[in-house]
KOLDO-226035 format. One record per residue: residue in three letters; residue number from 1; y, x, z of N, C-alpha, C, O in turn. Coordinates in Angstrom, 2 decimals, padded with zeros to 5 digits. Example, Ala and Ser with C-alpha at 12.3 -4.5 7.8 and 13.67 -1.06 7.14 Angstrom:
residues 2
@code ALA; pos 1; n_Y -005.69; n_X 013.19; n_Z 007.80; ca_Y -004.50; ca_X 012.30; ca_Z 007.80; c_Y -003.30; c_X 013.20; c_Z 007.80; o_Y -003.32; o_X 014.24; o_Z 008.46
@code SER; pos 2; n_Y -002.25; n_X 012.85; n_Z 007.08; ca_Y -001.06; ca_X 013.67; ca_Z 007.14; c_Y 000.03; c_X 012.90; c_Z 007.87; o_Y 001.14; o_X 013.41; o_Z 008.04
END
This chain:
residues 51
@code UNK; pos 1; n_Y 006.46; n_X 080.56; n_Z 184.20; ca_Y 006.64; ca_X 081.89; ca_Z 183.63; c_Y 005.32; c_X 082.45; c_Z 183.12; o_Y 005.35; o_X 083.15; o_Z 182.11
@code UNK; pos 2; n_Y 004.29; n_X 082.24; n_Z 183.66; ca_Y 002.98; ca_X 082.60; ca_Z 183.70; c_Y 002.51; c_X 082.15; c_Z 182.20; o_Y 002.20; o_X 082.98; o_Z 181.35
@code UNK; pos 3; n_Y 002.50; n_X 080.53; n_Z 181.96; ca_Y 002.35; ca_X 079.80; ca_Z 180.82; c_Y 002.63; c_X 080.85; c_Z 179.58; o_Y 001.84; o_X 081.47; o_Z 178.87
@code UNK; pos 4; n_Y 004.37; n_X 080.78; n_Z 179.61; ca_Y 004.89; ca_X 081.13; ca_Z 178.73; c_Y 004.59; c_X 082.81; c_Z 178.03; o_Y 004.57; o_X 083.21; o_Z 176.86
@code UNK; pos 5; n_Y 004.40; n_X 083.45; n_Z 179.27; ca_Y 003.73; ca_X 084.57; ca_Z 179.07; c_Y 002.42; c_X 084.58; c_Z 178.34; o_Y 002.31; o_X 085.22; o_Z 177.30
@code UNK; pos 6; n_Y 001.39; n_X 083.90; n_Z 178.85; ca_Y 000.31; ca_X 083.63; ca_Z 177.93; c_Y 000.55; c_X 083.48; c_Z 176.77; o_Y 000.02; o_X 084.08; o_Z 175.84
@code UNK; pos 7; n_Y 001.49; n_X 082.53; n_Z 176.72; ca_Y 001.69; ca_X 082.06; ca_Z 174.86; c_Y 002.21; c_X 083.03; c_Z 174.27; o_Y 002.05; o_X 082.99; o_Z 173.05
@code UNK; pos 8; n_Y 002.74; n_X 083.85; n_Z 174.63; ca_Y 003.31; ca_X 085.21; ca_Z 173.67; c_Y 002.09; c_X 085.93; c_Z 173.88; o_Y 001.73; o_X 086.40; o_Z 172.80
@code UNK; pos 9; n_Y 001.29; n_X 086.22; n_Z 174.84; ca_Y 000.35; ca_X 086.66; ca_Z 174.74; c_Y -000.92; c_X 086.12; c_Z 173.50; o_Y -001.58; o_X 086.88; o_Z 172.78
@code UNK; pos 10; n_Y -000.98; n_X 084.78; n_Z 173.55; ca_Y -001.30; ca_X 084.32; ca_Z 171.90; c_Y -001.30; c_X 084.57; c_Z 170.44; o_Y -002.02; o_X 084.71; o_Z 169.45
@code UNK; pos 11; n_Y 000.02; n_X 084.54; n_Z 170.90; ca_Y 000.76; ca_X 084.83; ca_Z 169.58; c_Y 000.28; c_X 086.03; c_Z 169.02; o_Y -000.57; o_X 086.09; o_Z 168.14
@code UNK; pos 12; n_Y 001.14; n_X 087.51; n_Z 169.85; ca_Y 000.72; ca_X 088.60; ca_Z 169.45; c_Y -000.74; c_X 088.98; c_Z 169.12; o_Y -000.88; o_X 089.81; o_Z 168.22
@code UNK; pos 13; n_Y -001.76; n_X 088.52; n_Z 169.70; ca_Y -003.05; ca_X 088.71; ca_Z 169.81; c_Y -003.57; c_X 088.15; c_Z 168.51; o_Y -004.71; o_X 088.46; o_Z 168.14
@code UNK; pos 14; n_Y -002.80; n_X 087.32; n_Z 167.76; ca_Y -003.24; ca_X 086.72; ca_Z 166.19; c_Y -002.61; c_X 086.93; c_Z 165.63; o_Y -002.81; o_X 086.46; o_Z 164.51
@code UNK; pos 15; n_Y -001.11; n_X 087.91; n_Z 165.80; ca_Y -000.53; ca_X 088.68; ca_Z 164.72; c_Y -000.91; c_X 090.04; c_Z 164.74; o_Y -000.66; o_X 090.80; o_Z 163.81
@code UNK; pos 16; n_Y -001.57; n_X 090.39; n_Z 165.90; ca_Y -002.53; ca_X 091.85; ca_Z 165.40; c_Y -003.45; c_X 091.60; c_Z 165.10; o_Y -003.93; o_X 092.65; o_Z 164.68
@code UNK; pos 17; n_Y -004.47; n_X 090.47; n_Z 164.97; ca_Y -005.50; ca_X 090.51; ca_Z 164.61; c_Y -005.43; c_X 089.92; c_Z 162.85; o_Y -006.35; o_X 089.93; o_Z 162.03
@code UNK; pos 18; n_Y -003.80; n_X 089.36; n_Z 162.65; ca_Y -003.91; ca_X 089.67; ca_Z 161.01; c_Y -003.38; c_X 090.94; c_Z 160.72; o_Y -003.64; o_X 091.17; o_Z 159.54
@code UNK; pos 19; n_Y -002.67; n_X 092.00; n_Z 161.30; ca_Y -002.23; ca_X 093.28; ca_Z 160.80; c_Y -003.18; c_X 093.80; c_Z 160.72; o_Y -003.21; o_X 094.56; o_Z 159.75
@code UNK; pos 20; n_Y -004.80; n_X 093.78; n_Z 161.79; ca_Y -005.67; ca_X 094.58; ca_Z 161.16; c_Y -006.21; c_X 093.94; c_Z 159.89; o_Y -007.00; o_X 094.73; o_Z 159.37
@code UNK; pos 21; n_Y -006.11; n_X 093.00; n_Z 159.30; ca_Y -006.53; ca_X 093.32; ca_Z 158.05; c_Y -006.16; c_X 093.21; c_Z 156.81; o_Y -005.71; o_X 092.12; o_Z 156.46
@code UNK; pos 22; n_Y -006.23; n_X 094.25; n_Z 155.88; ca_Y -005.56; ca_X 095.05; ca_Z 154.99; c_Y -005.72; c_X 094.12; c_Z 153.63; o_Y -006.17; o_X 092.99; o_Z 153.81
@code UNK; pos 23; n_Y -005.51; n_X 094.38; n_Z 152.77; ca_Y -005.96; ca_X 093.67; ca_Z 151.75; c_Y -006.82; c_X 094.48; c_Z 150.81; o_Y -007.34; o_X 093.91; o_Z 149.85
@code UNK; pos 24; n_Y -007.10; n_X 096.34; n_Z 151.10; ca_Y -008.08; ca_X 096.62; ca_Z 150.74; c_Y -009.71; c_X 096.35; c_Z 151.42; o_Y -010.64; o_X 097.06; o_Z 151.01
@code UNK; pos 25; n_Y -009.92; n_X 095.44; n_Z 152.32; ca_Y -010.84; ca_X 095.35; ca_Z 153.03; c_Y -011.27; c_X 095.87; c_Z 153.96; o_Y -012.24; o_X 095.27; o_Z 154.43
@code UNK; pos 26; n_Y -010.97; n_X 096.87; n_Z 154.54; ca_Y -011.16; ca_X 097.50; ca_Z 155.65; c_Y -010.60; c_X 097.47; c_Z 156.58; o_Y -009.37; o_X 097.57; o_Z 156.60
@code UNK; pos 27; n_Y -011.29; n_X 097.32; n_Z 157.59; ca_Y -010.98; ca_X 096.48; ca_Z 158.92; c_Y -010.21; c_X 097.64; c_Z 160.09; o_Y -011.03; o_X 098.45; o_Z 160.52
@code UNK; pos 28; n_Y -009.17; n_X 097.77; n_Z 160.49; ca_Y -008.38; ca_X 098.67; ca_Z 162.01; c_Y -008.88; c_X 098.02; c_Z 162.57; o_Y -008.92; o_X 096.79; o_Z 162.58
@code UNK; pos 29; n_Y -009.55; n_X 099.13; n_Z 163.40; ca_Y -010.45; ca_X 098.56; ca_Z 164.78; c_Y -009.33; c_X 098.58; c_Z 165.95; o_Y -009.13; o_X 097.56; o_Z 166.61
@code UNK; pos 30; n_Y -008.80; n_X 099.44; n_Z 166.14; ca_Y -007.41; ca_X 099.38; ca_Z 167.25; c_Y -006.81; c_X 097.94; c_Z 167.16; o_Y -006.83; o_X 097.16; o_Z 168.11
@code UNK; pos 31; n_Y -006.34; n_X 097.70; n_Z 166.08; ca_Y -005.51; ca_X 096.34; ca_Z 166.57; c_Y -006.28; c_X 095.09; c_Z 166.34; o_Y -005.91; o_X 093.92; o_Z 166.46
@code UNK; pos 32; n_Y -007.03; n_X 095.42; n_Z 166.10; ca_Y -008.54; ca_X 094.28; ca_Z 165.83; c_Y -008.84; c_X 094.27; c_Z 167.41; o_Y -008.82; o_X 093.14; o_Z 167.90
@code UNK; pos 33; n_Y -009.10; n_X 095.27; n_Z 168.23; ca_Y -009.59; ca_X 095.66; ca_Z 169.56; c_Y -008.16; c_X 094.88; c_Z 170.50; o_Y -008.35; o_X 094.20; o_Z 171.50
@code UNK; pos 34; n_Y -007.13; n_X 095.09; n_Z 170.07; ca_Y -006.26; ca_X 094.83; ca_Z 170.65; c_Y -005.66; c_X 093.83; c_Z 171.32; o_Y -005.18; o_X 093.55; o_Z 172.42
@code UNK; pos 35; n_Y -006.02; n_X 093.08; n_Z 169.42; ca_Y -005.59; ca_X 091.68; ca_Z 169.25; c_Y -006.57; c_X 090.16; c_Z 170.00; o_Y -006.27; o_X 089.00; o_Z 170.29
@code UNK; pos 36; n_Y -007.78; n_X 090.97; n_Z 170.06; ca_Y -008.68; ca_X 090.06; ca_Z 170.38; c_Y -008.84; c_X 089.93; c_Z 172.48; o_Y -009.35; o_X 089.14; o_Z 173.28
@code UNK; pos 37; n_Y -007.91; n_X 091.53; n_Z 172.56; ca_Y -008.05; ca_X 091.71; ca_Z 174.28; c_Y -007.08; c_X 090.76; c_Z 174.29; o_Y -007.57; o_X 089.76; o_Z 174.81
@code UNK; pos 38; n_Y -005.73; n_X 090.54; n_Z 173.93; ca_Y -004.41; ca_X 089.73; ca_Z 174.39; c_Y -004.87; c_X 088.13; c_Z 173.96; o_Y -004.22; o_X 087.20; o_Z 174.44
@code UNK; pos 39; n_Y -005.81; n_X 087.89; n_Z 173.20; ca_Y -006.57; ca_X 086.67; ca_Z 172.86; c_Y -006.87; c_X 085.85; c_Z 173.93; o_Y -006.44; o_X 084.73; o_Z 174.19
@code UNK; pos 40; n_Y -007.86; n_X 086.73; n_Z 174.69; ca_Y -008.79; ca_X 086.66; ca_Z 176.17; c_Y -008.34; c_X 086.65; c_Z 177.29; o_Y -008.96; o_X 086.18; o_Z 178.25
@code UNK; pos 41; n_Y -006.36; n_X 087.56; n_Z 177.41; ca_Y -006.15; ca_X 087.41; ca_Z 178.64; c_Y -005.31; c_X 086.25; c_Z 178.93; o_Y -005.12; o_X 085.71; o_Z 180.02
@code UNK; pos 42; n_Y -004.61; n_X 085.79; n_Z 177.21; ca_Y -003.92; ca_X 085.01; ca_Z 176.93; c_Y -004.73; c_X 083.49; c_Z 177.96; o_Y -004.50; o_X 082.76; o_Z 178.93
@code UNK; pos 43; n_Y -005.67; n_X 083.75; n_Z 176.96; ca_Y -006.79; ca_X 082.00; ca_Z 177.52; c_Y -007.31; c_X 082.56; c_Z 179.24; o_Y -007.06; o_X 081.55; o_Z 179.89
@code UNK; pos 44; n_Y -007.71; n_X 083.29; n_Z 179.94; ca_Y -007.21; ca_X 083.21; ca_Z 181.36; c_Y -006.28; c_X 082.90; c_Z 181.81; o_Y -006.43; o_X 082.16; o_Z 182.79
@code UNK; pos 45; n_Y -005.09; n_X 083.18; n_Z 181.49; ca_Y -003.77; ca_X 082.93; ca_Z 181.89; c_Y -004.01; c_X 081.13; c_Z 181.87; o_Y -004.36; o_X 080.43; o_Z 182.82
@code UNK; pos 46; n_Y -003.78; n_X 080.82; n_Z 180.90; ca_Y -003.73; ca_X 079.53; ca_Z 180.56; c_Y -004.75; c_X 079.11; c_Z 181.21; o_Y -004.38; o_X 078.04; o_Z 181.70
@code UNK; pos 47; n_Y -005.82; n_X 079.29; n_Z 181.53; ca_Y -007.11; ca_X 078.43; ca_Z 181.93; c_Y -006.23; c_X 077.52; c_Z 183.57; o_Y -005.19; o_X 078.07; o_Z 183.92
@code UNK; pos 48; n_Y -006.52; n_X 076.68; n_Z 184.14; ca_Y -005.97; ca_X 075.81; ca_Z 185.12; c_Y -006.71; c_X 076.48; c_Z 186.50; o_Y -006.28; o_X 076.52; o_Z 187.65
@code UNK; pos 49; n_Y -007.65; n_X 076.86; n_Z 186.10; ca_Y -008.76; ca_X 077.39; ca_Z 187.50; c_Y -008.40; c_X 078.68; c_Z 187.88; o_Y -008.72; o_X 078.73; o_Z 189.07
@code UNK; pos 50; n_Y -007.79; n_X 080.01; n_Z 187.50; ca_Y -006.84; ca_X 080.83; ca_Z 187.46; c_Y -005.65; c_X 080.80; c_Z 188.03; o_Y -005.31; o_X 081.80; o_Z 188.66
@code UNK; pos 51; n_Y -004.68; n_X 079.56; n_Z 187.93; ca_Y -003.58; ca_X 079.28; ca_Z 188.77; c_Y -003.54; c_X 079.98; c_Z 189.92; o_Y -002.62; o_X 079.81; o_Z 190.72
END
């Protein structure tokens, strides 16, 4: 359950980190901030030494 959780945790964390950016160039720091926290807890989760 843990796994699988991570991996959605993945996921989302690199589909907010493409919603923050726009195609006028300017960068949302919120889901930029967001996307990159669910990134990090994602890869703890997953890490084997964490178990």
């Amino acid at each position: 359950m843990k796994r699988i959780a991570s991996i959605i945790l993945l996921i989302l964390g690199i589909y907010m980190i493409y919603l923050s950016i726009p195609s006028e160039g300017v960068i949302m720091r919120p889901p930029m901030v967001s996307g990159v926290a669910f990134i990090l807890i994602g890869l703890v989760w997953l890490n084997p030494k964490t178990a």
